[in-house]
C-alpha positions in Angstrom: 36.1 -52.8 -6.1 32.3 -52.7 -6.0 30.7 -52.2 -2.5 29.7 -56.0 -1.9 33.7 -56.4 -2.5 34.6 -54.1 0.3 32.1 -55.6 2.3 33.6 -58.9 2.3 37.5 -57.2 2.4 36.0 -55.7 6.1 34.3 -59.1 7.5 37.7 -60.9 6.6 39.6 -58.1 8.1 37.1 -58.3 11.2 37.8 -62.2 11.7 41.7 -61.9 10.8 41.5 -59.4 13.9 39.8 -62.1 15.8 42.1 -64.4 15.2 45.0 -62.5 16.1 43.5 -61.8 19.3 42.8 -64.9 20.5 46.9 -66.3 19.5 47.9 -62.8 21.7 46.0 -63.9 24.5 47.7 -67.3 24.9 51.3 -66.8 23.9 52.0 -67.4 27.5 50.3 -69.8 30.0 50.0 -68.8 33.6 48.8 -70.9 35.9 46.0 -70.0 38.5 46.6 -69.5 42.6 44.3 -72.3 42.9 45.8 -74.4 40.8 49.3 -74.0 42.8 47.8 -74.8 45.7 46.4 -78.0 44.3 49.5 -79.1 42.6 51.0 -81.0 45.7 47.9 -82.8 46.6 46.9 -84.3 42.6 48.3 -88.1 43.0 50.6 -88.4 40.1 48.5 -91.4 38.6 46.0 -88.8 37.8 47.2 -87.3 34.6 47.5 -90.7 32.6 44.2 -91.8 34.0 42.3 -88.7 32.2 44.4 -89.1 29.2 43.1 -92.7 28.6 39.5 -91.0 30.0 39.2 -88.4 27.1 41.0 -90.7 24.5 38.1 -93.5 25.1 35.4 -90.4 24.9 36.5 -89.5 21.6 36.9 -92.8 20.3 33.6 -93.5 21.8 31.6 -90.9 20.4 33.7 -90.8 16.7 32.4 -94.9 16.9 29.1 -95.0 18.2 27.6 -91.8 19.5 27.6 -89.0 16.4 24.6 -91.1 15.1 23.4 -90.1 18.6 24.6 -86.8 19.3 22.7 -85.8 16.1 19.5 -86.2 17.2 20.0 -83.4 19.1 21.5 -81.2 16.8 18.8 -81.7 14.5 21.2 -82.0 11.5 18.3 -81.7 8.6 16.7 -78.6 10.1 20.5 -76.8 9.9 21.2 -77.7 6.3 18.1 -76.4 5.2 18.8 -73.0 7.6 22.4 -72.8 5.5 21.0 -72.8 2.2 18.5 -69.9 3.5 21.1 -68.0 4.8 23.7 -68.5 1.4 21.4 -67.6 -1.0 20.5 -64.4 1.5 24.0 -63.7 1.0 24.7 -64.3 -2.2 21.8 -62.0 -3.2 22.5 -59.3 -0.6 25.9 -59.4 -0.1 25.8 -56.9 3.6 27.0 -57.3 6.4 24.2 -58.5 8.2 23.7 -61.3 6.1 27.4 -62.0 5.8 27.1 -62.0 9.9 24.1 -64.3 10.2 26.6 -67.3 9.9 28.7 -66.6 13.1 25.8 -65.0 14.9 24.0 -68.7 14.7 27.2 -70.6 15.1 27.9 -68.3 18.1 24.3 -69.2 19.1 24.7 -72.6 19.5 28.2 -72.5 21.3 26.7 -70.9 24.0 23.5 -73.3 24.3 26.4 -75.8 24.7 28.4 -74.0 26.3 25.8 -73.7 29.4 24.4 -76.8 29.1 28.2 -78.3 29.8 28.4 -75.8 33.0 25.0 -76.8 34.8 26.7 -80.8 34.2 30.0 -80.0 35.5 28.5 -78.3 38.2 25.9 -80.3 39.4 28.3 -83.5 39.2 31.0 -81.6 41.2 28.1 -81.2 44.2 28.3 -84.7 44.0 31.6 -85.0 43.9 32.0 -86.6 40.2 34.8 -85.8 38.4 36.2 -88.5 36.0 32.7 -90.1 34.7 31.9 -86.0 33.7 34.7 -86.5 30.6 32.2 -88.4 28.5 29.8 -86.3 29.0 31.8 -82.8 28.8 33.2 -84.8 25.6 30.2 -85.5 23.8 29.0 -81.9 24.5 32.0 -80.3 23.1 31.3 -82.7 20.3 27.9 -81.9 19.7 28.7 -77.7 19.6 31.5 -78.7 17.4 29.2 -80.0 15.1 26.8 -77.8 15.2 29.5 -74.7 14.2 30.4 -76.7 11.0 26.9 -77.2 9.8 25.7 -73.1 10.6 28.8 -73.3 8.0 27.4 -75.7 5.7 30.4 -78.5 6.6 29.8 -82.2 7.5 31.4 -83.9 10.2 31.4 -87.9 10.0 34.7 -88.4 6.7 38.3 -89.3 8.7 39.8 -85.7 7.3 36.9 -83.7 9.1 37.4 -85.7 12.4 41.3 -84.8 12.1 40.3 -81.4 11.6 38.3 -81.0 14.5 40.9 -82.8 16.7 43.2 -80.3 15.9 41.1 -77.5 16.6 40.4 -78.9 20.0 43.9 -78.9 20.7 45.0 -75.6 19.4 42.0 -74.3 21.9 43.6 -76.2 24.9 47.2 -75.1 23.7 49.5 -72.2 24.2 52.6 -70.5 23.0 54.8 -72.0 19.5 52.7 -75.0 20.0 49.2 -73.1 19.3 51.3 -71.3 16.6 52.3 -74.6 15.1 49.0 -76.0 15.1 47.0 -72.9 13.8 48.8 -72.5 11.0 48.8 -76.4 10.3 44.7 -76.1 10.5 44.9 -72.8 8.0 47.2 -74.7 5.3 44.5 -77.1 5.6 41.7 -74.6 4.8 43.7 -73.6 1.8 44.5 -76.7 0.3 41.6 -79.3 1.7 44.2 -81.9 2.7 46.6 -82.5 5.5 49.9 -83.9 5.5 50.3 -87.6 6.6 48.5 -87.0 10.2 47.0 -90.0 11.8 43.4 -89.7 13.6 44.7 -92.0 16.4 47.5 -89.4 17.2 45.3 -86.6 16.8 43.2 -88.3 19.4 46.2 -88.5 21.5 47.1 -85.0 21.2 43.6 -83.5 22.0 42.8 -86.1 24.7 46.6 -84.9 26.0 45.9 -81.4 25.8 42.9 -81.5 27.5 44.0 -83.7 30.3 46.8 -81.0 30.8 44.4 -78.3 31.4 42.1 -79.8 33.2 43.8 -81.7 35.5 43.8 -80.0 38.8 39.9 -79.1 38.3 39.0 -82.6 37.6 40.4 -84.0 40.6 38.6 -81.1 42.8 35.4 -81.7 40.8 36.1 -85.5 42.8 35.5 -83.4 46.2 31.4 -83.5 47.0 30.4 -79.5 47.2 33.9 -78.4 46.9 33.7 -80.3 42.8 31.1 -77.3 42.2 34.1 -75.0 41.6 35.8 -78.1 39.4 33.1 -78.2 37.5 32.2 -74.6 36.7 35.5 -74.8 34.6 34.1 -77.1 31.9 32.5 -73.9 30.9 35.6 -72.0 31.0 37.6 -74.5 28.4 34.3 -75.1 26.4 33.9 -71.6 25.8 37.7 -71.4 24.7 37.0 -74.7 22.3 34.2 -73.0 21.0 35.4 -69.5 20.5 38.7 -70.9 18.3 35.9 -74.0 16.5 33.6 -70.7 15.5 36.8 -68.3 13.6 38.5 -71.7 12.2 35.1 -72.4 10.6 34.5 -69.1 9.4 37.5 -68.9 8.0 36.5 -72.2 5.6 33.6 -70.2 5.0 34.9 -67.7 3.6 38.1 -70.1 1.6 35.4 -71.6 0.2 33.6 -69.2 -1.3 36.4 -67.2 -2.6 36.4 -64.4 -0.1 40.0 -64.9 1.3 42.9 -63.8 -0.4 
């Protein structure tokens, strides 16, 4: 094994560490003190209401707004950045080259990631809670698709969309479930195709998941000045999506350029 070889043996061992870590720290899901005491006052109603909210965001955004959303991203300028930094790695073959994908992805997950905590916040002031999905939504979106292009992946074909719906829910899942569904998404990475899913259900199941955990803070985020705290925690689950959106991409990465086993 020559030294570019063990190189790439220690990054996959580095993510495959990663990975492990973030499954370990959500085998079990325990719920906060606040969000006991808010338990009894969240009107029942609620939960279906947000899960028809963040289904129409998705649907929204998958239909009209990635032509949008990419203005912002900047699509052309990341492509071009991609093919600088593979060919830097192709001819270098270090670790700092190798890392130069997931330091940029990580990059832009945080630009994102505090760009979706001064909204949630600043609506929560104002006591705005359920017209802050779309927005929190296309965000999450919009670092999403940032993460696969710093990994030279499109975004816009049916199979990607399912893809990234199913790493939004493993993100917002925990326990077997998040077991089931990450090694669902790395079977996919092996073998480029999934087994009869169904974008529609997959919209379902993220919009589902996401309602679930963000329930109680979307009904404080209704409260004027008390919805600050509500909204601080888009961060929180944006960070999460992110964090899981950044090794699941890396991962491709490296399947696709014959650096996993």
């Amino acid at each position: 094994m020559n030294k570019q070889q063990k190189i790439m043996e220690r990054e996959l061992s580095r993510l495959y560490k990663q990975e492990r870590s973030f499954l370990e720290k959500r085998m079990e899901k325990k719920d906060s003190a606040l969000n006991r005491l808010l338990a009894e006052k969240v009107p029942e109603k609620l939960q279906g209401t947000l899960d028809a909210a963040f289904a129409k965001a998705f649907a929204l955004v998958f239909e009209k707004g990635t032509a949008v959303i990419e203005k912002s991203v900047n699509r052309e300028e990341k492509e071009k950045q991609f093919q600088v930094d593979s060919y830097a790695a192709e001819i270098k073959g270090d670790r700092r080259s190798l890392r130069a994908f997931s330091r940029k992805a990580g990059g832009a997950g945080r630009l994102n990631l505090a760009l979706s905590g001064a909204a949630g916040i600043g609506l929560g002031v104002l006591g705005v809670g359920l017209p802050d999905i779309a927005l929190f939504t296309a965000l999450m979106l919009k670092g999403i698709y940032e993460i696969a292009l710093r990994y030279g992946f499109s975004y816009e074909s049916d199979t990607e969309r399912q893809f990234i719906l199913l790493l939004i829910s493993g993100a917002v899942t925990y326990g077997e479930e998040l077991k089931v569904i990450d090694d669902e998404l790395n079977a996919f990475i092996q073998r480029g195709v999934f087994t009869a899913r169904d974008t529609e259900a997959l919209i379902r199941q993220a919009a589902g998941g996401l309602s679930k955990e963000l329930l109680y803070m979307k009904f404080l985020q209704g409260i004027p000045i008390l919805g600050a705290v509500g909204g601080a925690y888009d961060a929180v689950y944006m960070k999460r999506v992110m964090e899981y959106t950044e090794l699941k991409y890396r991962r491709r990465f490296f399947s696709k350029n014959k650096m996993s086993s």
